[in-house]
matplotlib code that plots the C-alpha trace (Angstrom):
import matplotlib.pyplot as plt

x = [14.0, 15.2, 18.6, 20.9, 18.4, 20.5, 17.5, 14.8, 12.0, 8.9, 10.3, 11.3, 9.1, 6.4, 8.7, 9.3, 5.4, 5.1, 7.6, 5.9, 1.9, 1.6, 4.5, 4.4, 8.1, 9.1, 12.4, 13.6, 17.5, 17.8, 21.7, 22.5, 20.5, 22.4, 19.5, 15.7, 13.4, 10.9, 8.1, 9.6, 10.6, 7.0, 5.1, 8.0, 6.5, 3.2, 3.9, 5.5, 3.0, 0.4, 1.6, 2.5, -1.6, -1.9, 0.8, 2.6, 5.9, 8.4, 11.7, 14.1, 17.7, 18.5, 20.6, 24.0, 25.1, 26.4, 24.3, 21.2, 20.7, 21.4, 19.2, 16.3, 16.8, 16.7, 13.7, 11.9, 11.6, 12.7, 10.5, 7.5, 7.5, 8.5, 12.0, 14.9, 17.3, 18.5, 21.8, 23.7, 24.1, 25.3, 23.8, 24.7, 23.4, 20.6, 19.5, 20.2, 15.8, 14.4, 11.4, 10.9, 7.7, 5.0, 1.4, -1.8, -4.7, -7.0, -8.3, -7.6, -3.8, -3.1, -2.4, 0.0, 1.2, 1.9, 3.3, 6.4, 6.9, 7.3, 9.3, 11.8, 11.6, 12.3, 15.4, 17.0, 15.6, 14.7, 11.0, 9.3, 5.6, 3.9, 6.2, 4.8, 1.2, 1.3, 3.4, 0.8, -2.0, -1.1, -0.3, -3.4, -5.1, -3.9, -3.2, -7.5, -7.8, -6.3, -8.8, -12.1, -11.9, -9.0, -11.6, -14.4, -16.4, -16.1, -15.0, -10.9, -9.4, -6.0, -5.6, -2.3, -1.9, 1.9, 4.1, 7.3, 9.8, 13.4, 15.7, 18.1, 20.3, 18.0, 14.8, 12.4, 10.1, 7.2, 5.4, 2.3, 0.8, -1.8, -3.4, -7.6, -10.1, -8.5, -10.4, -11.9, -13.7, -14.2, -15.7, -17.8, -19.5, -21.6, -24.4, -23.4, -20.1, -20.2, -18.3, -16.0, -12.3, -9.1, -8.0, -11.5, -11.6, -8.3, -10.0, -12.8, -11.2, -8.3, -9.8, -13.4, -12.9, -14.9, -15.7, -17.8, -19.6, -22.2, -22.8, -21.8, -17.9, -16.9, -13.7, -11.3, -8.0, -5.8, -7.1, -6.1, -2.7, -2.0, -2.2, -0.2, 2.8, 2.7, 3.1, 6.1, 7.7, 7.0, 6.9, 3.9, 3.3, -0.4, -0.8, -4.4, -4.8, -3.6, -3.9, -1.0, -0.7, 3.0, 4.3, 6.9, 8.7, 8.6, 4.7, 3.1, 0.2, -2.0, -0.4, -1.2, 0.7, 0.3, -2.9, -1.8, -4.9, -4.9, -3.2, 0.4, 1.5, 5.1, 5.8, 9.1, 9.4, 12.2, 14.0, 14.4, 11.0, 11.8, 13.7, 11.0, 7.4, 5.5, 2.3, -0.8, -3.1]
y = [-1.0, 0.9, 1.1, -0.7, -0.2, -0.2, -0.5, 1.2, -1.0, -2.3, -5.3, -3.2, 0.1, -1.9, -2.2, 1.3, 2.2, -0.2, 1.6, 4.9, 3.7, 0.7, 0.7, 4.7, 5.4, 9.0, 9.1, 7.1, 6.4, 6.2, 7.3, 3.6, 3.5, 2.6, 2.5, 3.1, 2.4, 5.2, 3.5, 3.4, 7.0, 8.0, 6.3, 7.7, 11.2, 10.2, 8.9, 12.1, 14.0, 11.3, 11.0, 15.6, 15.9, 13.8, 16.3, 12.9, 13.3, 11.0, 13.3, 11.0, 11.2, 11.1, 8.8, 10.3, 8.6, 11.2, 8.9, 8.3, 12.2, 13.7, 11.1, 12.2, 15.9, 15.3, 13.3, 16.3, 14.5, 17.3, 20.0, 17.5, 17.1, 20.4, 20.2, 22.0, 19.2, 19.8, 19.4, 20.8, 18.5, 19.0, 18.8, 15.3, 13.5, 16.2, 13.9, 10.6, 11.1, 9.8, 11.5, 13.2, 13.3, 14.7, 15.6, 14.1, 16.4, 15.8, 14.3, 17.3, 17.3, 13.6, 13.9, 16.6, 14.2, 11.6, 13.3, 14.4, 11.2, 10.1, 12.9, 12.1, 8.4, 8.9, 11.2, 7.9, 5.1, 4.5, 3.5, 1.9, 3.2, 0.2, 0.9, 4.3, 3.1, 0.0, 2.5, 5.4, 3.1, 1.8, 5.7, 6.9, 4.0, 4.5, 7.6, 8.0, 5.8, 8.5, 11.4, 8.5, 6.9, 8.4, 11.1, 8.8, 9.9, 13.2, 13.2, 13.5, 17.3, 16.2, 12.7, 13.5, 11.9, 11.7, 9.5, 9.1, 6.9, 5.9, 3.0, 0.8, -1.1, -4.2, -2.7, 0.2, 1.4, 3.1, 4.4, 5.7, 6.7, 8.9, 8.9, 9.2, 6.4, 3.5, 0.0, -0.7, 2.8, 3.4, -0.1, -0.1, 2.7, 0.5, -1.5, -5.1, -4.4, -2.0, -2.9, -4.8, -5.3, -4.0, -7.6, -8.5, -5.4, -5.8, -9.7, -8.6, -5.8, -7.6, -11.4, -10.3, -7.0, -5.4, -1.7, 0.7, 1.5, -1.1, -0.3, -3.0, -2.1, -0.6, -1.7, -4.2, -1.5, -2.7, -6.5, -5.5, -4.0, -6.9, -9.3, -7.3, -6.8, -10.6, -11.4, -9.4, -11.3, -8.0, -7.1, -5.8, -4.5, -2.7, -1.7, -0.3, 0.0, -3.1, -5.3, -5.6, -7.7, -8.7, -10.7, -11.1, -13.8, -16.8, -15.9, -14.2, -13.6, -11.0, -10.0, -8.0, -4.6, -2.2, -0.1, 2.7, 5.4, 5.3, 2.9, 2.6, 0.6, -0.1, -1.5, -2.9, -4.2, -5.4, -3.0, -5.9, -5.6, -2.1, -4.1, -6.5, -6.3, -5.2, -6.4, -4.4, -4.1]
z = [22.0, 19.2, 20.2, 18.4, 15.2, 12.2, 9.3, 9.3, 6.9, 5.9, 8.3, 11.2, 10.9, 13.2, 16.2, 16.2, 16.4, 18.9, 21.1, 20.4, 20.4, 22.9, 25.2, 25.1, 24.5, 25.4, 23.2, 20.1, 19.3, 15.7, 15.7, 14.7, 11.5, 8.4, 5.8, 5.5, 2.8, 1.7, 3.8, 6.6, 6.1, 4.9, 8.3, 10.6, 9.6, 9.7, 13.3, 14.4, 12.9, 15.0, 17.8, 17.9, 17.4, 20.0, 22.7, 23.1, 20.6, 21.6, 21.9, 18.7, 18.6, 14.5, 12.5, 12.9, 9.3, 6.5, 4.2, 5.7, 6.4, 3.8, 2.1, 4.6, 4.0, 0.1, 0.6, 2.0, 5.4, 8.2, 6.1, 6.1, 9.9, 11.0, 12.0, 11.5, 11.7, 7.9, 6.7, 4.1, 1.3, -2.3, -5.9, -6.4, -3.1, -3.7, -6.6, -4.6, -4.0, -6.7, -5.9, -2.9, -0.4, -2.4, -1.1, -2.3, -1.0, -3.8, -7.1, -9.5, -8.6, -9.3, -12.9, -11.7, -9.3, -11.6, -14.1, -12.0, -10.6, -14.2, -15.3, -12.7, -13.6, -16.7, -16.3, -14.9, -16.4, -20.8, -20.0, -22.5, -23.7, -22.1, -19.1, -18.7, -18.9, -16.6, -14.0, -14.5, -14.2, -10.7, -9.4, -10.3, -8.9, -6.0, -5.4, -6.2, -2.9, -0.7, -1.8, -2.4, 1.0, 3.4, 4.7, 4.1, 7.2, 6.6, 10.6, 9.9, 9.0, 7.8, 6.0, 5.5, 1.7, 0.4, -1.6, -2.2, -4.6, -4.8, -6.9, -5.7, -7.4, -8.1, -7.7, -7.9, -4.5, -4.6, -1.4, -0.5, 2.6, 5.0, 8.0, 7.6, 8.3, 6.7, 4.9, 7.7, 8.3, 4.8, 4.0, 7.5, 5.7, 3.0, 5.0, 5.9, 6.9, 9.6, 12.7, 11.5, 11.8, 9.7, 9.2, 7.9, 6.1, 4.2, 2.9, 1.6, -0.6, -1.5, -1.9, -3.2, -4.4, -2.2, -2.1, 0.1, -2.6, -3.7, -7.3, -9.8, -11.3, -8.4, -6.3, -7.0, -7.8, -4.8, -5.4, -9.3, -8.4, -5.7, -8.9, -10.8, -8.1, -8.0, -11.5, -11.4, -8.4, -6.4, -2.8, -1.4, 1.9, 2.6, 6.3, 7.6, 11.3, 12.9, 10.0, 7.5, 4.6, 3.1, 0.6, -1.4, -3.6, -0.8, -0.3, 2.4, 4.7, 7.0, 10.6, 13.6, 14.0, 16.0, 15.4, 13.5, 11.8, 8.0, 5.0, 4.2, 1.0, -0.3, -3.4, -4.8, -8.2, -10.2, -12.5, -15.1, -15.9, -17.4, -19.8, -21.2, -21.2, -18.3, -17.4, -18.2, -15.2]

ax = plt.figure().add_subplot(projection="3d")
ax.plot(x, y, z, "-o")
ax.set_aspect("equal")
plt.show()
């Protein structure tokens, strides 16, 4: 049940696609919700925009929190899934996004991409140089994966890339999200490895560096960036089908979700690292 939902997270977000995907929920009460996190917010409009292609859109009643919708709006969300459920909302609350939903439709635009992530980030926070590179580092990387493998097959019209970012008090949270093929249908392209499952798939990229592409120095970003996220006493959720891998300070480990099309990852970090040195990935 979603009622009586008051966060919407990287914790909760599953239960929610549950409802919708496996138990086939025709409406979702999100009136209660006090706070959601940007991927929460990022694979809620991926699963509208799912679950619309598919003619079976649950009808949702939306949180009914000043906060939390004016937040939304800013973000971009309503105009990303086709709503008209935007509110009015001021200058000030306006810059209460960090940075809003932004599309990722391919590899020529990423530098653009970037680059006003970073502006904005920069606007709030005094960066260092080596803070700018480690952060730019890890967008690009991954931001890359959504035009290298989220259309892998060539067999999906809209991936769906997009990203999003927003600070709290403690911490920064970076999100990145889309709906193509996945690890496990990218990485069941390269010979050895077809047929197999999200949960295997997720190992072998992230344990062995693993890639779909066999030649020698290839792979190995997202088992890079997983180091990196740890060193910083990060938290890391990467989601792909019905596999989902999550840790953060007290450890973690790989758990069944409910299958879901594409890869989701959230990453929260510190923001007393932007006041020492940051590791280099």
């Amino acid at each position: 049940m979603t009622q009586g939902l008051t966060r919407l997270t990287v914790e909760t977000i599953d239960g929610v696609l549950e409802r919708v995907i496996e138990q086939g929920a025709e409406a979702l009460d999100l009136r209660g919700i006090r706070f959601t996190d940007p991927y929460a917010l990022l694979l809620l409009g991926l699963l509208v925009l799912e679950m619309t292609e598919r003619r079976h859109a649950p009808r949702i009643e939306w949180p009914e929190a000043p906060a939390v919708r004016t937040w939304m709006n800013a973000m971009g969300f309503f105009t990303e899934i086709g709503t008209s459920k935007a509110v009015r909302f001021s200058s000030r609350s306006a810059r209460s996004a960090l940075q809003p939903i932004t599309a990722i439709t391919d590899e020529a635009g990423i530098g653009r991409v970037v680059d006003g992530f970073h502006r904005r980030l920069a606007e709030r926070y005094p960066l260092t140089e080596l803070s700018r590179r480690t952060l730019t580092a890890i967008m690009i990387e991954l931001f890359q994966n959504i035009p290298h493998h989220s259309n892998a097959t060539g067999n999906v019209a809209d991936p769906h890339g997009i990203a999003a970012m927003q600070d709290y008090e403690d911490s920064l949270f970076l999100a990145i999200a889309d709906k193509g093929v996945g690890l496990r249908g990218s990485l069941g392209l390269r010979p050895g490895y077809e047929g197999i499952t999200d949960s295997r798939a997720l190992n072998s990229i992230l344990h062995d560096g693993i890639s779909r592409f066999a030649d020698a120095g290839r792979g190995g970003e997202l088992q890079r960036i997983v180091g990196v996220v740890r060193s910083w006493d990060g938290v890391l959720a990467l989601r792909t089908g019905s596999a989902l891998l999550y840790f953060d300070e007290r450890g973690g480990d790989i758990y069944d979700v409910p299958d879901f099309p594409g890869v989701q990852l959230a990453i929260r970090i510190p923001l007393r690292l932007f006041d020492a040195e940051m590791v280099d990935p």
